[in-house]
LOZASE-518126 format. One record per residue (C-alpha): x, y, z; residue number from 0. Coordinates in steps of 0.5 Angstrom, whole numbers, plus 2048, in hexadecimal, padded with zeros to 3 digits. Layout:
N
@x:X	y:Y	z:Z	nr:NUM;
...
This chain:
327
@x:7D9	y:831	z:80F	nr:0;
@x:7D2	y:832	z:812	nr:1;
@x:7D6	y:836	z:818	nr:2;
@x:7DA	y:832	z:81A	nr:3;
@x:7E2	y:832	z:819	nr:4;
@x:7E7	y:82D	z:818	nr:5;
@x:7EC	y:82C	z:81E	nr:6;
@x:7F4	y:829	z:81E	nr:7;
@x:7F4	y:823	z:822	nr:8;
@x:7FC	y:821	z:824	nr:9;
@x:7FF	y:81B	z:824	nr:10;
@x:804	y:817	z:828	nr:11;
@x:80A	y:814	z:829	nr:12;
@x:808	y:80E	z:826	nr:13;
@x:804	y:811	z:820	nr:14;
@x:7FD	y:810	z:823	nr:15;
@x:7F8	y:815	z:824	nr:16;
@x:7FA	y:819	z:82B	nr:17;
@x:7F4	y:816	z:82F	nr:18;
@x:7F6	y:81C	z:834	nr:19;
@x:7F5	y:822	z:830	nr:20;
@x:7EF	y:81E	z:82C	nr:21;
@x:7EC	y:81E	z:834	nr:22;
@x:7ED	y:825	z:835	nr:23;
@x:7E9	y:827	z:82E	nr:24;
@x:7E3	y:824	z:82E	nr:25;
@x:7DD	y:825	z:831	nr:26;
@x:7D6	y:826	z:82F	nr:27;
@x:7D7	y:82B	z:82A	nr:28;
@x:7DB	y:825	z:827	nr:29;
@x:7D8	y:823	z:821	nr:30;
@x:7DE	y:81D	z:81F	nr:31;
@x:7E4	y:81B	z:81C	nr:32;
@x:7E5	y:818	z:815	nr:33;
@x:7EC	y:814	z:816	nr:34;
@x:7F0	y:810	z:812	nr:35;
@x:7F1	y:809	z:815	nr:36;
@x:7F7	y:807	z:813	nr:37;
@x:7F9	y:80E	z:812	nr:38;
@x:7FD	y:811	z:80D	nr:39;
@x:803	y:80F	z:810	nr:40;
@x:801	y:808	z:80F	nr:41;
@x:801	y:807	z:818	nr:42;
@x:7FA	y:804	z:81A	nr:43;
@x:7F8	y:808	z:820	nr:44;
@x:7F8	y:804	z:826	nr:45;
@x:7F4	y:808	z:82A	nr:46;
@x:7EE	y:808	z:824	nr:47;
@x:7E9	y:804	z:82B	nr:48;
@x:7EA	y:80A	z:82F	nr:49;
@x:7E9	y:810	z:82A	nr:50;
@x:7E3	y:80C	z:828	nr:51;
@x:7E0	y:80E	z:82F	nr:52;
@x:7E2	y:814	z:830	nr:53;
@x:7DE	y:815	z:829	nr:54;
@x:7D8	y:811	z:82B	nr:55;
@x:7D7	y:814	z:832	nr:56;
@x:7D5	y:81B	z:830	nr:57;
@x:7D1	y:819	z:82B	nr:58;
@x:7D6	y:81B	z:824	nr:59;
@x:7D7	y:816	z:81F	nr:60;
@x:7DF	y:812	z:81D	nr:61;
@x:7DF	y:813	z:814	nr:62;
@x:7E4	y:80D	z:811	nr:63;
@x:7E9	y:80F	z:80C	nr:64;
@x:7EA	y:809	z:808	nr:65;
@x:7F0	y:80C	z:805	nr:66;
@x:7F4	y:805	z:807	nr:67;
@x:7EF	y:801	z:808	nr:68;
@x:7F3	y:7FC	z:804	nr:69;
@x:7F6	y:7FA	z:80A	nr:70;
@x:7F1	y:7F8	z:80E	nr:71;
@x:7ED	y:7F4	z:80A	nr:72;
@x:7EA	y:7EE	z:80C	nr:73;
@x:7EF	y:7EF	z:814	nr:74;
@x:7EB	y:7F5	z:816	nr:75;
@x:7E4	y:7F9	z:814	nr:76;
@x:7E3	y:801	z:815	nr:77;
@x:7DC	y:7FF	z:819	nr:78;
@x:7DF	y:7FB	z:81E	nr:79;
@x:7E4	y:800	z:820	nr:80;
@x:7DF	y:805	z:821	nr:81;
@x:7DE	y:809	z:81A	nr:82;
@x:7D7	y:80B	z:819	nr:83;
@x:7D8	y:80E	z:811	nr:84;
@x:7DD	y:80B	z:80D	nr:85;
@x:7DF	y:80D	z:806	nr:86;
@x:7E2	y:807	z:801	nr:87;
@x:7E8	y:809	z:7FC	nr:88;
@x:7E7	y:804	z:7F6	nr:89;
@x:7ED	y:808	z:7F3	nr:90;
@x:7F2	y:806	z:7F8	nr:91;
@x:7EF	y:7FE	z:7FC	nr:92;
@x:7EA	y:7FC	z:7F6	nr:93;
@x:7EE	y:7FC	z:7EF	nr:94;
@x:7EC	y:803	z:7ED	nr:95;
@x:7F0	y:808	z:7E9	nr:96;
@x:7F4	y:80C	z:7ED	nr:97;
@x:7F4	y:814	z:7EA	nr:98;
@x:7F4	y:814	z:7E2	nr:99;
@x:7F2	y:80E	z:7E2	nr:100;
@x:7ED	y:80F	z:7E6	nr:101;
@x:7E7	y:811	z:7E7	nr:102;
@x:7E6	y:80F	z:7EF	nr:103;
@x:7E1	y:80D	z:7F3	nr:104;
@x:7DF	y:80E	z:7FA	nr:105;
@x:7D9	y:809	z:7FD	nr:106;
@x:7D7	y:80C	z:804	nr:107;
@x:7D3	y:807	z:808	nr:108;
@x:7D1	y:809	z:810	nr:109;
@x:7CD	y:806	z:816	nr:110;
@x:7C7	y:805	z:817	nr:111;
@x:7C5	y:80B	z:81A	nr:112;
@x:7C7	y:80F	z:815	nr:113;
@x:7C4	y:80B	z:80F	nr:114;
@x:7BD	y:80F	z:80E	nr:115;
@x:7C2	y:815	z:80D	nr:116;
@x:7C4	y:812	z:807	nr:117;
@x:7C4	y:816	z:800	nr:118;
@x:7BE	y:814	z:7FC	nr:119;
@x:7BC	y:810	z:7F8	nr:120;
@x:7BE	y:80A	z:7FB	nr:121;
@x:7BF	y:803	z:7F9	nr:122;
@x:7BA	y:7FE	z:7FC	nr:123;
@x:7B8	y:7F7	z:7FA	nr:124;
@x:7B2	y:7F5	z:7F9	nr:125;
@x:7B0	y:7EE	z:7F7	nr:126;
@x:7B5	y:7EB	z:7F2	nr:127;
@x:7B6	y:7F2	z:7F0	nr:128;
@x:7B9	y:7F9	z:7F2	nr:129;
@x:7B5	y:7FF	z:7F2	nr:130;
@x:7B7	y:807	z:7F3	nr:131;
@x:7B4	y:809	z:7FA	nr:132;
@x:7B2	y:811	z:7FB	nr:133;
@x:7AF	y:810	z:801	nr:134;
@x:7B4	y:812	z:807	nr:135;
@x:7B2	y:818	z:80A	nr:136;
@x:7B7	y:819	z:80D	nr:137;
@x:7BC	y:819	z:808	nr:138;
@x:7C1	y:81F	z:807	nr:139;
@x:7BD	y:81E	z:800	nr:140;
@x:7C0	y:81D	z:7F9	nr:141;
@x:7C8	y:81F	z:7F7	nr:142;
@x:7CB	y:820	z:7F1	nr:143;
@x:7CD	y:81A	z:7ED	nr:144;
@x:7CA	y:815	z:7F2	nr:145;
@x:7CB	y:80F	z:7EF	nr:146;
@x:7D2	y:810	z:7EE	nr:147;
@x:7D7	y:80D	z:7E9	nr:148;
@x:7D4	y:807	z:7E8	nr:149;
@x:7D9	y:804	z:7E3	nr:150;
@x:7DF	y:805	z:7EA	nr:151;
@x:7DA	y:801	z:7EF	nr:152;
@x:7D9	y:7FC	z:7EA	nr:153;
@x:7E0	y:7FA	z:7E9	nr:154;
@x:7E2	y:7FB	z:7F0	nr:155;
@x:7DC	y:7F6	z:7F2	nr:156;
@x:7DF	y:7F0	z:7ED	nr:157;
@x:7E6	y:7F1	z:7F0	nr:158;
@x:7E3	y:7F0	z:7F7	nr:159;
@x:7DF	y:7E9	z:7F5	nr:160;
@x:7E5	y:7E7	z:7F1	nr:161;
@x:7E9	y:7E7	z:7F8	nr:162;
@x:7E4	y:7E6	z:7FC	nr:163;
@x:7E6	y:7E3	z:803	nr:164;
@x:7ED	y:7E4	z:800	nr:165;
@x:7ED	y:7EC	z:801	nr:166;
@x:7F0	y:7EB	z:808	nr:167;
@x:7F6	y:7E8	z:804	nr:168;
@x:7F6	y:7EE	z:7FF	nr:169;
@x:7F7	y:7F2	z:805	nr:170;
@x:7FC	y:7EF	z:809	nr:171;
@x:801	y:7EE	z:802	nr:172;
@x:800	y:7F6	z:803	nr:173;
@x:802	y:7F7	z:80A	nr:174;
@x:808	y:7F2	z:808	nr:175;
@x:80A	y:7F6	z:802	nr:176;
@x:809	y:7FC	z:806	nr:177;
@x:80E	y:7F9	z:80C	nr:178;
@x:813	y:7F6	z:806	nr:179;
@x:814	y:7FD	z:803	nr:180;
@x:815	y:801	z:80A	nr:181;
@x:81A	y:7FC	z:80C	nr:182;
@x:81E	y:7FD	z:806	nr:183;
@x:81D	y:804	z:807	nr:184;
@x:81F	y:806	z:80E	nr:185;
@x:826	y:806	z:80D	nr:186;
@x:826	y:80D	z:807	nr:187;
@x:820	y:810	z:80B	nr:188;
@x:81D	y:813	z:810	nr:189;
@x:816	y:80F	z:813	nr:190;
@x:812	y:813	z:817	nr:191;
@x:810	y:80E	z:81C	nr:192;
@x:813	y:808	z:81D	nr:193;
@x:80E	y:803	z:81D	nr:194;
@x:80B	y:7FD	z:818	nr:195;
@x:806	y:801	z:812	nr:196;
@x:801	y:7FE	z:80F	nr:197;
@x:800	y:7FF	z:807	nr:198;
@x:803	y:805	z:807	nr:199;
@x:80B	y:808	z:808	nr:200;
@x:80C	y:810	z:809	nr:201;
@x:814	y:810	z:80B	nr:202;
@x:817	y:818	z:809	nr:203;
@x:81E	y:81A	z:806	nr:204;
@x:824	y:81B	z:80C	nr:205;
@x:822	y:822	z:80F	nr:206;
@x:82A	y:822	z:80F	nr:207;
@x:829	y:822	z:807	nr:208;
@x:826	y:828	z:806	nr:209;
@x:82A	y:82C	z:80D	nr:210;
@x:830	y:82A	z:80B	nr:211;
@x:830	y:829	z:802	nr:212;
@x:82A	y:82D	z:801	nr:213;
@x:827	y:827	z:7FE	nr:214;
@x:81F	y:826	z:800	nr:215;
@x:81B	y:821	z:7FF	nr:216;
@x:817	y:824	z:7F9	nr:217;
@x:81E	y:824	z:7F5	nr:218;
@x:820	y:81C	z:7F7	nr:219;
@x:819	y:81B	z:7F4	nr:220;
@x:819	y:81F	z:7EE	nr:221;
@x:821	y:81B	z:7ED	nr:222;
@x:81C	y:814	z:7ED	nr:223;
@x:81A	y:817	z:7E6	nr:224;
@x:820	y:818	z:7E3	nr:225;
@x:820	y:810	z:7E5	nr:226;
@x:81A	y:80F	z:7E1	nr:227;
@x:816	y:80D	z:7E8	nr:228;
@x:810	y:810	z:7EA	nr:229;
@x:811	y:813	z:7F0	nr:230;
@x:80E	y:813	z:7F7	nr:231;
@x:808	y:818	z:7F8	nr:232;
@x:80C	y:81C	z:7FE	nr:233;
@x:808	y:822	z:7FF	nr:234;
@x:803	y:81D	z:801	nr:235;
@x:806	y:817	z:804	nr:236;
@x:805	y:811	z:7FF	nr:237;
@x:809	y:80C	z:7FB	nr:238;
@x:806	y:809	z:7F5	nr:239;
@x:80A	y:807	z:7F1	nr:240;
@x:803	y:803	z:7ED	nr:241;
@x:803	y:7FE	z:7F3	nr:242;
@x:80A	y:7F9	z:7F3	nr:243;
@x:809	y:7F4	z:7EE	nr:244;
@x:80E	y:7EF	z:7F1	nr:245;
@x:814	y:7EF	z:7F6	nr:246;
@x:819	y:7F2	z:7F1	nr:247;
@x:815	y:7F6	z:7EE	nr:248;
@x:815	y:7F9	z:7F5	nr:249;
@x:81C	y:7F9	z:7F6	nr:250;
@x:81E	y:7FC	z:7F0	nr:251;
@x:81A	y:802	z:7F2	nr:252;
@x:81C	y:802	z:7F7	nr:253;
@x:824	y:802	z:7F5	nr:254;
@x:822	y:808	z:7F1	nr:255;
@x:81F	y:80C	z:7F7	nr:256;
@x:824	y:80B	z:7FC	nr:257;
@x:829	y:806	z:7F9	nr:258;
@x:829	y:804	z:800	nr:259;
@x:82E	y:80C	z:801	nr:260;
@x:833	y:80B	z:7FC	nr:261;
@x:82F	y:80E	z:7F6	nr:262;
@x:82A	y:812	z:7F8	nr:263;
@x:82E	y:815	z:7FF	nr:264;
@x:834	y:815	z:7FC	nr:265;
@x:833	y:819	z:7F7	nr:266;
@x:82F	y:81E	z:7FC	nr:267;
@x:836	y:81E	z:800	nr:268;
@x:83B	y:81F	z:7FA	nr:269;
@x:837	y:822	z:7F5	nr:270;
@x:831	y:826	z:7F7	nr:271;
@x:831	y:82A	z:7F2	nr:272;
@x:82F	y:824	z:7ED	nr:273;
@x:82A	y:823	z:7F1	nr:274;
@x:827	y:82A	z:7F2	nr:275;
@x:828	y:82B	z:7EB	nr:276;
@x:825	y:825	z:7E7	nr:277;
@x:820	y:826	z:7EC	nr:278;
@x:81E	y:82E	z:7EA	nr:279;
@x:81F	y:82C	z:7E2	nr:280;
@x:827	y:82E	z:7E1	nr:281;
@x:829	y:827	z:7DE	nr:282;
@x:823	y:824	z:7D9	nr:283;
@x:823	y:820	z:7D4	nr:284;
@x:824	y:821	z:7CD	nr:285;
@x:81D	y:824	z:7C9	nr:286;
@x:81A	y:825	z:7D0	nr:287;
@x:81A	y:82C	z:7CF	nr:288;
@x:816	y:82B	z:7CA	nr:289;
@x:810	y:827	z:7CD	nr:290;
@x:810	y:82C	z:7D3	nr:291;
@x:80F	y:832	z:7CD	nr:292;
@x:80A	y:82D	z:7CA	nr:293;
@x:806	y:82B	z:7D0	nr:294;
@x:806	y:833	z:7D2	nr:295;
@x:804	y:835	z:7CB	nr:296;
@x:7FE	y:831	z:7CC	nr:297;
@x:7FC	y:833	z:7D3	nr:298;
@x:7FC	y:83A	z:7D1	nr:299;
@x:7F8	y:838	z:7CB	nr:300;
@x:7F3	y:834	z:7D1	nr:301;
@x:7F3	y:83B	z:7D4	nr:302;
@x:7F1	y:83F	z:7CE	nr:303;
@x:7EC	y:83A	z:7CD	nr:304;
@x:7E9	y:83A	z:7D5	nr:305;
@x:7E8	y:842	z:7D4	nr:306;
@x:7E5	y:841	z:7CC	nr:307;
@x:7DE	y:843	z:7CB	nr:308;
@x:7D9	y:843	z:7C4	nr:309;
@x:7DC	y:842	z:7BE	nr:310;
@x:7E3	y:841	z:7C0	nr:311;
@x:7E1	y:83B	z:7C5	nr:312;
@x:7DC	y:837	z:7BF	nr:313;
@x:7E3	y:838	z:7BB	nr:314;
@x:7E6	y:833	z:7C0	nr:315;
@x:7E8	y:82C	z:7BE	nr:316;
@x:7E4	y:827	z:7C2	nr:317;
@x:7EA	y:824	z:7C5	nr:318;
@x:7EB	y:82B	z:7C8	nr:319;
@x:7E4	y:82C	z:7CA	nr:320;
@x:7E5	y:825	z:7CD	nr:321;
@x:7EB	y:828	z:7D1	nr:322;
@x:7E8	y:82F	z:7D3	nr:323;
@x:7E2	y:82A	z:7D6	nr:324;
@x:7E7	y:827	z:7DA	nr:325;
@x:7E5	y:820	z:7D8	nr:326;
């Protein structure tokens, strides 16, 4: 983009950016970092100051992804530790649907200096009232869908009020979730890095499992379903089983995902080939075969669609046109 190339930053022992191997790639050609902090391992970096300066101190910017931004909410702020863009996920901190109930939302906010470079038109307060203001001539200019999705700003911004101060304690209920199920996890899987999480928890299938019995972590998952539990996303280190509602809610998720070694493992040890098979569609159950075909029949009548034109496309029925828009 704009001549620039993304460049691999390697991380350290304890799951932080490798501050040496960031040193030796920045310099003034650099035009920044965007980094998740906590990261998508759930750790937050502890050297997140330094990286900062490092940034700052050949003129590049530091771009927060507030991905796991429910976990610091109320304890630690993106600007205090040196970010200078950040983008807000309302579907994951604030209440907004995650996915098919969506749609998302990601407000950007920034510093000062960036402001004037701000698309436009902007919101400003005027008086008692608030105006649309056009005259930034330094803006980048107008953007497609600029208001955004109103409806999902909204929402998000009566969930803040109705928490109000108490958004810190909704952040460290988070991170006590989240260390509750690593803990009650650690003995079935793997961790990455064995240090404390914060709101998020990425453990992965024994190595041996899939050396050893063939089983991946990919066929424990799709096992989970024959369970009737939504799985972990494992190709994308996240586990949302819909947030935990309670404590033994929690537990019987997590019974079924590891049953602590006996169920899960066991059966990776004894029986692989239950797994493997259940997992690539070899034991499903009655009348499956049936909704499979079914949902088949209407992609392909979606395909069919897509590629219409003229008269065959005004013969459709609205709902299939409403499909073919992709609403």
């Amino acid at each position: 983009m704009a001549g620039y190339k993304l460049a691999k930053v390697e991380t350290d022992a304890r799951g932080n950016v490798d501050v040496a191997h960031l040193r030796e790639m920045v310099d003034e050609r650099t035009a920044g970092l965007m980094l998740t902090n906590p990261s998508t391992l759930g750790l937050f970096d502890e050297h997140i100051e330094e990286i900062a300066r490092i940034f700052h101190e050949v003129g590049a910017l530091l771009y927060y992804d507030g991905a796991n931004l429910n976990a610091v909410c109320g304890i630690s702020r993106p600007g205090d530790m040196g970010f200078d863009i950040v983008h807000i996920n309302l579907h994951k901190t604030f209440s907004q649907p995650h996915g098919g109930g969506g749609p998302g939302g990601g407000p950007i906010v920034v510093r000062d200096k960036l402001e004037p470079f701000l698309p436009v038109p902007a919101v400003v307060e005027d008086g008692d009232r608030f105006r649309l203001d056009y005259d930034r001539p330094k803006s980048i200019g107008k953007v497609r869908g600029f208001t955004g999705p109103f409806g999902v700003f909204v929402r998000s911004y009566a969930y803040i009020r109705s928490y109000g101060p108490r958004l810190r304690e909704m952040s460290e209920i988070a991170v006590l979730n989240a260390n509750y199920l690593l803990a009650r996890l650690r003995e079935a899987y793997d961790l990455p890095y064995d240090r404390l999480c914060d709101a998020r928890v990425r453990a992965r299938a024994r190595a041996r499992s899939k050396r050893e019995h063939g089983v991946s972590a990919l066929d424990v998952a799709k096992r989970l379903m024959d369970y009737g539990f939504h799985p972990p996303t494992i190709y994308f280190p996240l586990v949302v089983p819909e947030a935990l509602d309670d404590r033994a809610d929690g537990d019987r998720r997590r019974r079924r995902r590891s049953t602590s070694s006996p169920t899960r493992c066991w059966q990776s040890r004894e029986r692989p080939r239950r797994i493997r098979d259940a997992s690539r569609g070899a034991a499903r159950a009655p009348g499956e075969a049936a909704r499979r075909g079914a949902r088949r029949e209407a992609r392909d009548r979606e395909v069919r669609l897509r590629g219409a034109s003229g008269p065959r496309c005004k013969s459709a029925e609205p709902r299939q046109l409403e499909a073919q828009k992709g609403a």
